[in-house]
PyMOL Python script that loads the backbone (N, CA, C, O; Angstrom):
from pymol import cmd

cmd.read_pdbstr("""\
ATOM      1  N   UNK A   1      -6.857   3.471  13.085  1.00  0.00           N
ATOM      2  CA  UNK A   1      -5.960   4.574  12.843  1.00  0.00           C
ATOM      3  C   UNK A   1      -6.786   5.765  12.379  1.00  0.00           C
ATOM      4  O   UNK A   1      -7.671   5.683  11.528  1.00  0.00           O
ATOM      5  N   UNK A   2      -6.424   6.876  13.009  1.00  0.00           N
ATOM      6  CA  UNK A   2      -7.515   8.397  12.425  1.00  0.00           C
ATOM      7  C   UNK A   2      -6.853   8.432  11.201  1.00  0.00           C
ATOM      8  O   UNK A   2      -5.964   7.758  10.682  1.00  0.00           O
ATOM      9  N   UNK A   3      -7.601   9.510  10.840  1.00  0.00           N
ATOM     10  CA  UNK A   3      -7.195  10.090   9.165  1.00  0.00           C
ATOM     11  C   UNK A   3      -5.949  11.295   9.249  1.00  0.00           C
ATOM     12  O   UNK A   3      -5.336  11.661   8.246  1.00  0.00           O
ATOM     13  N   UNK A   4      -5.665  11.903  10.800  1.00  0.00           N
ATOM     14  CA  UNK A   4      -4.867  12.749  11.134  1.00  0.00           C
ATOM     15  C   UNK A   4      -3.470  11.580  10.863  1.00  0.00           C
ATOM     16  O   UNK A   4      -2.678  11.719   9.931  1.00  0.00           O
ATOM     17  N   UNK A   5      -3.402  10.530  11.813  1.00  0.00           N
ATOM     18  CA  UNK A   5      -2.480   9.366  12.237  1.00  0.00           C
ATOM     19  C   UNK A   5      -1.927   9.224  10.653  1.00  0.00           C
ATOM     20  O   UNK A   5      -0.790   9.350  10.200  1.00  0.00           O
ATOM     21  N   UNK A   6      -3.606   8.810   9.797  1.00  0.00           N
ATOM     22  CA  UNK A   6      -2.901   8.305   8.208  1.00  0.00           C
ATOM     23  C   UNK A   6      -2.112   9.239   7.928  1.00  0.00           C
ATOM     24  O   UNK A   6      -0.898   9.050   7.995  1.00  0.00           O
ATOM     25  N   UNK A   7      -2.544  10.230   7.622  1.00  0.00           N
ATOM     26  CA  UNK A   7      -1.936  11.570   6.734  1.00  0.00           C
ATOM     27  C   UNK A   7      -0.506  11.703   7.382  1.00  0.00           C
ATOM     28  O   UNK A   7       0.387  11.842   6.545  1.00  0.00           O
ATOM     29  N   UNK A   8      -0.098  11.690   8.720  1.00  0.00           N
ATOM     30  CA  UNK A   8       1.263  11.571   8.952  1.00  0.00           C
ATOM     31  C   UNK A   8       2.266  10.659   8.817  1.00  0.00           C
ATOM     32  O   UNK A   8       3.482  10.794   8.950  1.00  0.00           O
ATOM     33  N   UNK A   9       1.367   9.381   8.436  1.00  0.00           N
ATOM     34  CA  UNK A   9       2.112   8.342   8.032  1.00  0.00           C
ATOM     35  C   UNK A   9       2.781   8.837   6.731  1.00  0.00           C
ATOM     36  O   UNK A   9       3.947   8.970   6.359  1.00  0.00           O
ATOM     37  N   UNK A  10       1.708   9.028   6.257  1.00  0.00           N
ATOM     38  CA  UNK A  10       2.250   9.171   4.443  1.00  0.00           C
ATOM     39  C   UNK A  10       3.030  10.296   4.207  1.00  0.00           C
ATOM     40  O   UNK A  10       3.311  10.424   3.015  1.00  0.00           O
ATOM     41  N   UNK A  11       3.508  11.219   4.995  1.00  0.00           N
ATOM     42  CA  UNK A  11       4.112  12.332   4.932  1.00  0.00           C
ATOM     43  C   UNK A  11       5.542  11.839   5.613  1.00  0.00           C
ATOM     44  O   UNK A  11       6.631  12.059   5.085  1.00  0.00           O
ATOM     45  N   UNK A  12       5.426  11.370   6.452  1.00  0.00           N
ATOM     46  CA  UNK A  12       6.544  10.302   6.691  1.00  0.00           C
ATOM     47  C   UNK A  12       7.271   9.555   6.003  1.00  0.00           C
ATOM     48  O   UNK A  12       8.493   9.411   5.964  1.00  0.00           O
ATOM     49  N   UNK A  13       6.306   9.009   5.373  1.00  0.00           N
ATOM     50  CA  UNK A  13       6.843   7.976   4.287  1.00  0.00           C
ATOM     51  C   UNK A  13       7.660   8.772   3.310  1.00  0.00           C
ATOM     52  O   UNK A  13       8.850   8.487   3.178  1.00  0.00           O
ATOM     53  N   UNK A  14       7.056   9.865   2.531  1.00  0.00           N
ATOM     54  CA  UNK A  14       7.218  10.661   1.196  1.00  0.00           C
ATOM     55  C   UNK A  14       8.204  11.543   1.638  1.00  0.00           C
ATOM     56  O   UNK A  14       8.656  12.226   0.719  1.00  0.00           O
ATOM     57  N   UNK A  15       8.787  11.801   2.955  1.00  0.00           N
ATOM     58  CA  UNK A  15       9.493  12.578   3.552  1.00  0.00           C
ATOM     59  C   UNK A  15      11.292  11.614   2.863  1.00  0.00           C
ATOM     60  O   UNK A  15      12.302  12.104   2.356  1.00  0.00           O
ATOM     61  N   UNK A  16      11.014  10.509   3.115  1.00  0.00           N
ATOM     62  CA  UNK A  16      12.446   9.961   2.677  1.00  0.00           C
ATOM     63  C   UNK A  16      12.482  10.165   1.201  1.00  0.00           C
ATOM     64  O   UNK A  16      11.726   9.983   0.247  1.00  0.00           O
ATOM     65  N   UNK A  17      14.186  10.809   1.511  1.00  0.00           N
ATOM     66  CA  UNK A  17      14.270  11.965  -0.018  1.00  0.00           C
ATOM     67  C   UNK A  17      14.523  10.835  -1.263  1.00  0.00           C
ATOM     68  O   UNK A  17      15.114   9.855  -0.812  1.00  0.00           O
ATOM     69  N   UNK A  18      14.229  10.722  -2.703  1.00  0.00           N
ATOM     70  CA  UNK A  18      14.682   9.971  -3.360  1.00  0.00           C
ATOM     71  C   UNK A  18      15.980  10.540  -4.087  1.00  0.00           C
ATOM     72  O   UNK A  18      16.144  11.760  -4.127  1.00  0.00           O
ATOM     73  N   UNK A  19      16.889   9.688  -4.653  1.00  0.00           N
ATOM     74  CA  UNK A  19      17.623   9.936  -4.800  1.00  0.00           C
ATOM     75  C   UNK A  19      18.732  11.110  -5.809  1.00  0.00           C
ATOM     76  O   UNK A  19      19.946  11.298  -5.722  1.00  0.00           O
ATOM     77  N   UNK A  20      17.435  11.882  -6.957  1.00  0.00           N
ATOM     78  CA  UNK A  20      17.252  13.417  -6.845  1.00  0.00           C
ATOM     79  C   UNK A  20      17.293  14.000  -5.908  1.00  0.00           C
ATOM     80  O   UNK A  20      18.211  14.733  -5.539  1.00  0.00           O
ATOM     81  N   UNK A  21      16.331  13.776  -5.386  1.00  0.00           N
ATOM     82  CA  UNK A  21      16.147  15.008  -3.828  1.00  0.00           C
ATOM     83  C   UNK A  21      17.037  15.028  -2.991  1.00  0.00           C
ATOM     84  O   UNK A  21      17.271  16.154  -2.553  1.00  0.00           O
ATOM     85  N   UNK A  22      17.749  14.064  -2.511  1.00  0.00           N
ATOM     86  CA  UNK A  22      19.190  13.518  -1.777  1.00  0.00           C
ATOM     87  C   UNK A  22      20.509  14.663  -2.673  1.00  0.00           C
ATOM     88  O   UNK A  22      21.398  15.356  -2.178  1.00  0.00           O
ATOM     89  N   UNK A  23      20.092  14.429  -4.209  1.00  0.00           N
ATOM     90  CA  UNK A  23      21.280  14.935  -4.797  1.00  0.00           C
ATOM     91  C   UNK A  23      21.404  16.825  -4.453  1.00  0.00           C
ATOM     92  O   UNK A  23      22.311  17.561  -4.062  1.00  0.00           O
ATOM     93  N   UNK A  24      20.120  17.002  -4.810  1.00  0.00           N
ATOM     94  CA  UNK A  24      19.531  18.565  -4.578  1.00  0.00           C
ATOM     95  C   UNK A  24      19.530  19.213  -3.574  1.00  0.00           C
ATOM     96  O   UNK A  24      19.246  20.410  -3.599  1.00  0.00           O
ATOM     97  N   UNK A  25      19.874  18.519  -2.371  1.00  0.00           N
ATOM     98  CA  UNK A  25      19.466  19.147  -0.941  1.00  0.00           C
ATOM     99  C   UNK A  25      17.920  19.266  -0.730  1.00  0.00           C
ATOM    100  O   UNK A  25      17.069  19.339  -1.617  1.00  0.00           O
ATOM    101  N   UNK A  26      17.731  19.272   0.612  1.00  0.00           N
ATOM    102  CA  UNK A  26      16.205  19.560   0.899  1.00  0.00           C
ATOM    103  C   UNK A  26      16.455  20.335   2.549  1.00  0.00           C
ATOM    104  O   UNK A  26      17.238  19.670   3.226  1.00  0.00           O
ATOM    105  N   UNK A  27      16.054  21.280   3.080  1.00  0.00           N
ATOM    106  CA  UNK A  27      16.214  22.026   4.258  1.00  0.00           C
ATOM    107  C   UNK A  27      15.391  21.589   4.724  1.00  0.00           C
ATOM    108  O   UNK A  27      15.679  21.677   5.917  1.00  0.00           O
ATOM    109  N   UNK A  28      13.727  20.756   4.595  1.00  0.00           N
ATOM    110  CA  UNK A  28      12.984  20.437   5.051  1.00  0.00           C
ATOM    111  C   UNK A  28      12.247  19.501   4.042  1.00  0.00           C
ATOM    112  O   UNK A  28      11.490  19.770   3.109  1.00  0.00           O
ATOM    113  N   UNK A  29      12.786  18.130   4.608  1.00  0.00           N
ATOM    114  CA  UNK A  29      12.098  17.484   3.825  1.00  0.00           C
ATOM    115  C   UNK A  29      10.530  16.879   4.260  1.00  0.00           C
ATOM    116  O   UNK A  29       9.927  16.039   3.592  1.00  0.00           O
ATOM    117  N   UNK A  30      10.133  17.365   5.249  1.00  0.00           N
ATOM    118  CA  UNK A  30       9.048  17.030   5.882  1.00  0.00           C
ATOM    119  C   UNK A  30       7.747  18.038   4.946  1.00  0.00           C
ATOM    120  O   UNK A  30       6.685  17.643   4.465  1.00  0.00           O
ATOM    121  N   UNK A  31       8.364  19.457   4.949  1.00  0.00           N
ATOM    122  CA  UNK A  31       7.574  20.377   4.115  1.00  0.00           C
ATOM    123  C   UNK A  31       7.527  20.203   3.458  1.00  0.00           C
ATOM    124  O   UNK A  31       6.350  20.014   3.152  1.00  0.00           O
ATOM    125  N   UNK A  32       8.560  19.985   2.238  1.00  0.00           N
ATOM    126  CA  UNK A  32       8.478  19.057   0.775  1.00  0.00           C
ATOM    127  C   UNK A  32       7.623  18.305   0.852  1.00  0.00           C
ATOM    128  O   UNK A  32       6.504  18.614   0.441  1.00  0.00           O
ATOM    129  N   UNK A  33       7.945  16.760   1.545  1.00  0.00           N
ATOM    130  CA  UNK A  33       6.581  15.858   1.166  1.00  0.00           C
ATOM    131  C   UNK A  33       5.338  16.521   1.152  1.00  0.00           C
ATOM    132  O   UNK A  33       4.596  16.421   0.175  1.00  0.00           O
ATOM    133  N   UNK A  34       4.920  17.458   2.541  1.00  0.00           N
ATOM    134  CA  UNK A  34       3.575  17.816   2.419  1.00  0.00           C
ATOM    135  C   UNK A  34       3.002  18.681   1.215  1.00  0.00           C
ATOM    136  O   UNK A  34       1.851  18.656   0.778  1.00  0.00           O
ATOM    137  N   UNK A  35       4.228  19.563   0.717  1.00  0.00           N
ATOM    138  CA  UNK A  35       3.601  20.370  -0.334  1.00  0.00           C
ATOM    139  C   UNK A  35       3.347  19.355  -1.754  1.00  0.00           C
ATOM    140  O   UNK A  35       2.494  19.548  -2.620  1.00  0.00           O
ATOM    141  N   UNK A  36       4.338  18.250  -1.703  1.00  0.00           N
ATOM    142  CA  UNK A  36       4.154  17.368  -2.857  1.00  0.00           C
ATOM    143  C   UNK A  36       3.054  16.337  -2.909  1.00  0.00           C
ATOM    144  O   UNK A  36       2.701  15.917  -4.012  1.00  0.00           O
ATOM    145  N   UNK A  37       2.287  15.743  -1.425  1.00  0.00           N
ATOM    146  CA  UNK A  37       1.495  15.338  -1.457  1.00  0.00           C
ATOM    147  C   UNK A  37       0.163  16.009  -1.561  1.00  0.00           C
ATOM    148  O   UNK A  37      -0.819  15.458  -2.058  1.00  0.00           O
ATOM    149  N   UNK A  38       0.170  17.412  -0.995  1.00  0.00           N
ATOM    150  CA  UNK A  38      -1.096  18.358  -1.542  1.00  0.00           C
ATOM    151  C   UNK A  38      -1.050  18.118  -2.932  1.00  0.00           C
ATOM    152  O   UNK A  38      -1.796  17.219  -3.319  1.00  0.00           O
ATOM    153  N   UNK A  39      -0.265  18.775  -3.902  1.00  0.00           N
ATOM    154  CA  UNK A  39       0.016  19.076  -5.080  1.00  0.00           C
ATOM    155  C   UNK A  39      -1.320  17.933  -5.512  1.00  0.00           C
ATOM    156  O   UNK A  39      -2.452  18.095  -5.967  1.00  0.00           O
ATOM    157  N   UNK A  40      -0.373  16.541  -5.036  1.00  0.00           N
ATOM    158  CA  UNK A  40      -0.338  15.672  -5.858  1.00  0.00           C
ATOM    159  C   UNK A  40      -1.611  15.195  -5.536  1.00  0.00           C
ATOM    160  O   UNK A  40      -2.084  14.509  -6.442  1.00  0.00           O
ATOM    161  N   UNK A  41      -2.536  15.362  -4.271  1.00  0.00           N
ATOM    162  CA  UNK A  41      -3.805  15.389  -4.167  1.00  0.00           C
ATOM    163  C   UNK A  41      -5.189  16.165  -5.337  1.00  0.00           C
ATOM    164  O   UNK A  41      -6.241  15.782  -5.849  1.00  0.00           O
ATOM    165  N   UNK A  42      -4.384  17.382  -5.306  1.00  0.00           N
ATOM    166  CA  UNK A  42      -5.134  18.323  -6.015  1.00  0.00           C
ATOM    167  C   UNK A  42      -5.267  17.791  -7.709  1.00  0.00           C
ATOM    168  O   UNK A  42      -6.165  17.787  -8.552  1.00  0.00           O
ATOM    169  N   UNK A  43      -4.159  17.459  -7.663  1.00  0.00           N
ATOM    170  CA  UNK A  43      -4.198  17.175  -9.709  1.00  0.00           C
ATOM    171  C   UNK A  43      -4.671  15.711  -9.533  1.00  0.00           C
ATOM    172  O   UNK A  43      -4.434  15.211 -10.633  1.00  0.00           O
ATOM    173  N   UNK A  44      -5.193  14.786  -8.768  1.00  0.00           N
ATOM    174  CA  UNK A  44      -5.996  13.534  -9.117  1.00  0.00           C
ATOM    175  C   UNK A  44      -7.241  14.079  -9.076  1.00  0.00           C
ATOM    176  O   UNK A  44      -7.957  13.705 -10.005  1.00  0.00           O
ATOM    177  N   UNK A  45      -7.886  15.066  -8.081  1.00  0.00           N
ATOM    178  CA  UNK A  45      -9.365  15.422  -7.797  1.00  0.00           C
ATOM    179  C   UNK A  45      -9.915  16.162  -9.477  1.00  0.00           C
ATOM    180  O   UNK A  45     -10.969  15.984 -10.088  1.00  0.00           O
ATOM    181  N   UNK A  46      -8.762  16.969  -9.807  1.00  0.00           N
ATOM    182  CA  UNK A  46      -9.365  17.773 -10.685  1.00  0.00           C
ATOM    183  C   UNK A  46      -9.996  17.125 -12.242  1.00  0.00           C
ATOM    184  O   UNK A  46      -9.337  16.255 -12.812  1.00  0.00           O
ATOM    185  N   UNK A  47     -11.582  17.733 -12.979  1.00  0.00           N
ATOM    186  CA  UNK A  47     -11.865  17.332 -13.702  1.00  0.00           C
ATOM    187  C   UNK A  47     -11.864  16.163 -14.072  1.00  0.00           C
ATOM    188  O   UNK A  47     -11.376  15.632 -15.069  1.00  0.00           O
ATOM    189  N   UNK A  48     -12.758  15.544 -12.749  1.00  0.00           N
ATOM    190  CA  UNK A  48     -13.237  13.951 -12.603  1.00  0.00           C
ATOM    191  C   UNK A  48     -14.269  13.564 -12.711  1.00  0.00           C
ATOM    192  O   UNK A  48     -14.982  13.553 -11.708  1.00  0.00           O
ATOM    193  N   UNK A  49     -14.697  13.163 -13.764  1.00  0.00           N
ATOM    194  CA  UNK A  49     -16.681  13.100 -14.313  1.00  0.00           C
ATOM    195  C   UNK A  49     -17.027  12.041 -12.836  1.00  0.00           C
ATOM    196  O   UNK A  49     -16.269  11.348 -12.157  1.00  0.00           O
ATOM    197  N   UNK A  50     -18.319  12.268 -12.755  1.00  0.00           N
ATOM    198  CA  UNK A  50     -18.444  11.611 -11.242  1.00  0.00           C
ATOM    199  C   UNK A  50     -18.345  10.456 -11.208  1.00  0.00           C
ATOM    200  O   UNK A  50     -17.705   9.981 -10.270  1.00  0.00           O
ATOM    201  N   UNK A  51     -18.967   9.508 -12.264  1.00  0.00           N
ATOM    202  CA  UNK A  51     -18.924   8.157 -12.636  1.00  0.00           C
ATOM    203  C   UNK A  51     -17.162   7.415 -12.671  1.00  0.00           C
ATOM    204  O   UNK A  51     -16.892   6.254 -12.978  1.00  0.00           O
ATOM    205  N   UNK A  52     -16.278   8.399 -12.298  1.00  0.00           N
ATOM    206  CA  UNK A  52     -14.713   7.732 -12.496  1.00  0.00           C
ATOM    207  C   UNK A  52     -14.314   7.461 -11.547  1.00  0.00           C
ATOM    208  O   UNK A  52     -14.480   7.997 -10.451  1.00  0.00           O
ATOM    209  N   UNK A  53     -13.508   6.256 -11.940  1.00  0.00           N
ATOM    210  CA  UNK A  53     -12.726   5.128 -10.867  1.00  0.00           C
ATOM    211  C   UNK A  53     -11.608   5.510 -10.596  1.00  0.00           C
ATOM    212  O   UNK A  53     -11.076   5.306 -11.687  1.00  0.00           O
ATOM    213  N   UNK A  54     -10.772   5.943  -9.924  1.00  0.00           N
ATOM    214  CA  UNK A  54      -9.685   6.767  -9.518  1.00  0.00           C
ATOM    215  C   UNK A  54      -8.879   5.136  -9.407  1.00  0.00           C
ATOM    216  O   UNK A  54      -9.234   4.379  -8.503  1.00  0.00           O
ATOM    217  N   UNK A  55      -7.843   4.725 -10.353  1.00  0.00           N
ATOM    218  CA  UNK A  55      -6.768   3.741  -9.781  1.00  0.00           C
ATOM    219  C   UNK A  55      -5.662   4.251  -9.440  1.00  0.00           C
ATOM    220  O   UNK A  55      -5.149   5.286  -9.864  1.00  0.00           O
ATOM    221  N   UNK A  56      -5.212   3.395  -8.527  1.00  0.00           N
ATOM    222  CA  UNK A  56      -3.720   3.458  -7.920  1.00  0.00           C
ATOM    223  C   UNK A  56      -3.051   2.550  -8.310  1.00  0.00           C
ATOM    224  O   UNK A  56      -3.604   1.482  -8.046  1.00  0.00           O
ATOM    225  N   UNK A  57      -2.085   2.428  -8.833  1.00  0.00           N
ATOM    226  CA  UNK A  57      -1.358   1.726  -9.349  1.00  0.00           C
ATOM    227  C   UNK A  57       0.501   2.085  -8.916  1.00  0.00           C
ATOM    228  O   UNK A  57       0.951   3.203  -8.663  1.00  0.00           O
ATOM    229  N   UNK A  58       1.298   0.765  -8.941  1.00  0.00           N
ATOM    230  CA  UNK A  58       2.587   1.306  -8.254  1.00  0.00           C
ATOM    231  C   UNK A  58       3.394   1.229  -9.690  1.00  0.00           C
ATOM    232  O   UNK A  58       2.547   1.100 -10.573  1.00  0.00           O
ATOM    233  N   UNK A  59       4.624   1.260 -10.203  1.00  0.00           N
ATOM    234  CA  UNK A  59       5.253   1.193 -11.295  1.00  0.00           C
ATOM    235  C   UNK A  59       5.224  -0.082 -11.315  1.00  0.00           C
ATOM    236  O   UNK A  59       4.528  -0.408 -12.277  1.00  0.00           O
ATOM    237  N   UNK A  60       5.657  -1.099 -10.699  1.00  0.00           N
ATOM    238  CA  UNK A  60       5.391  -2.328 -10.830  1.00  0.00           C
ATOM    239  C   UNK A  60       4.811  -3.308 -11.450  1.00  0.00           C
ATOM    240  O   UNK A  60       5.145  -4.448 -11.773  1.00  0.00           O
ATOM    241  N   UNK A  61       3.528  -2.420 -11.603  1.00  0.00           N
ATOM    242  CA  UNK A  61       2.420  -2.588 -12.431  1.00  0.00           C
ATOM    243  C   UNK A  61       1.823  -2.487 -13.478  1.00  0.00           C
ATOM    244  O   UNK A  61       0.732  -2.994 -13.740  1.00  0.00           O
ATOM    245  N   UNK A  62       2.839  -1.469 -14.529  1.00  0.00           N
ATOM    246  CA  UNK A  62       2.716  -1.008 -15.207  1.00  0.00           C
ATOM    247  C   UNK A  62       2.970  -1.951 -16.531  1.00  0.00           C
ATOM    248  O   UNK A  62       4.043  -2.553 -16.511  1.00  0.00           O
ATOM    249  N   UNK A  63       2.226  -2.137 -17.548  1.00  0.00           N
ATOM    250  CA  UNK A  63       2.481  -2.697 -18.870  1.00  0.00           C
ATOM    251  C   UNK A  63       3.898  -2.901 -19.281  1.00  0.00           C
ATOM    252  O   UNK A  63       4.468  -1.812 -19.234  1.00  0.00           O
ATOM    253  N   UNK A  64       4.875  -4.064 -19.750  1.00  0.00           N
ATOM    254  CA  UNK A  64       5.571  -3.926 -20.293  1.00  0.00           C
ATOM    255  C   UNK A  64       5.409  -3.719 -21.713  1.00  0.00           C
ATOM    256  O   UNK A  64       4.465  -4.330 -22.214  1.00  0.00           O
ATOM    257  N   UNK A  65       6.407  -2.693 -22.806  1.00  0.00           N
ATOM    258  CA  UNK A  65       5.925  -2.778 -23.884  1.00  0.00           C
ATOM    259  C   UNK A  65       6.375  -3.744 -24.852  1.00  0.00           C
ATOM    260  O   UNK A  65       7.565  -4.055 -24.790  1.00  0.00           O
ATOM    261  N   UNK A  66       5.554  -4.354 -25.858  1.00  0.00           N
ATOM    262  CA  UNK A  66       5.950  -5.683 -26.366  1.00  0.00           C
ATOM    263  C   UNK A  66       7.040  -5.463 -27.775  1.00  0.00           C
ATOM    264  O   UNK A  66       7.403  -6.401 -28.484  1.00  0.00           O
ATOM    265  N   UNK A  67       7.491  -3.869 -28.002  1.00  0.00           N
ATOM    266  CA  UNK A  67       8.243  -3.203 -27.992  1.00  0.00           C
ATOM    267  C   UNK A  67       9.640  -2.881 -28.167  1.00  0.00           C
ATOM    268  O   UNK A  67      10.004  -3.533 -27.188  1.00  0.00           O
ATOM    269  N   UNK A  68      10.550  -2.478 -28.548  1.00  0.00           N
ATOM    270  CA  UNK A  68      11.556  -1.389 -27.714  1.00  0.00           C
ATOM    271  C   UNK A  68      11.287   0.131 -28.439  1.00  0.00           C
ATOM    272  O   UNK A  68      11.215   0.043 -29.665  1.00  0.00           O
ATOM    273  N   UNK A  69      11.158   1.246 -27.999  1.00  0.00           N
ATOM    274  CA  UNK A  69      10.542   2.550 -28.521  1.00  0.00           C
ATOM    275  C   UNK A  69      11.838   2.685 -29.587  1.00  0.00           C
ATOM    276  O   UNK A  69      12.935   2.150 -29.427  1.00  0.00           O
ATOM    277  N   UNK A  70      11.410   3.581 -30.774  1.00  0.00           N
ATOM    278  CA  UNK A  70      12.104   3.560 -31.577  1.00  0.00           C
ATOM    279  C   UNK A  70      13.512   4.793 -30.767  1.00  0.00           C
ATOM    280  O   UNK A  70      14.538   5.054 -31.395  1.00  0.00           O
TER     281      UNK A  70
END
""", "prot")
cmd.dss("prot")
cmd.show_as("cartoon", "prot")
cmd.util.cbc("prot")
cmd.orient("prot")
């Protein structure tokens, strides 16, 4: 798969509105994803000492807290 092919996948993908965005309207939700996946490109790159491990992680994944917040 090219990197053109990827990138439309994932704009595809991010294109299906969640269920905010559903509530809000979207005139183009294709432009949305792309401006939200730039965005969201730009603020992982920035002020990254070179030695750093960039994770991806889904919510899924995330710590439960042992917890309940006050």
């Amino acid at each position: 798969m090219s990197d053109e092919q990827s990138e439309l996948d994932r704009v595809e993908s991010r294109a299906h509105l969640l269920p905010e965005e559903t509530a809000a309207g979207s005139d183009d939700p294709e432009a949305q994803a792309e401006a939200i996946l730039t965005e969201s490109d730009a603020r992982e790159d920035r002020n990254v000492a070179p030695d750093t491990v960039l994770e991806h992680r889904t919510s899924d994944q995330t710590v439960t807290p042992s917890e309940p917040p006050d």
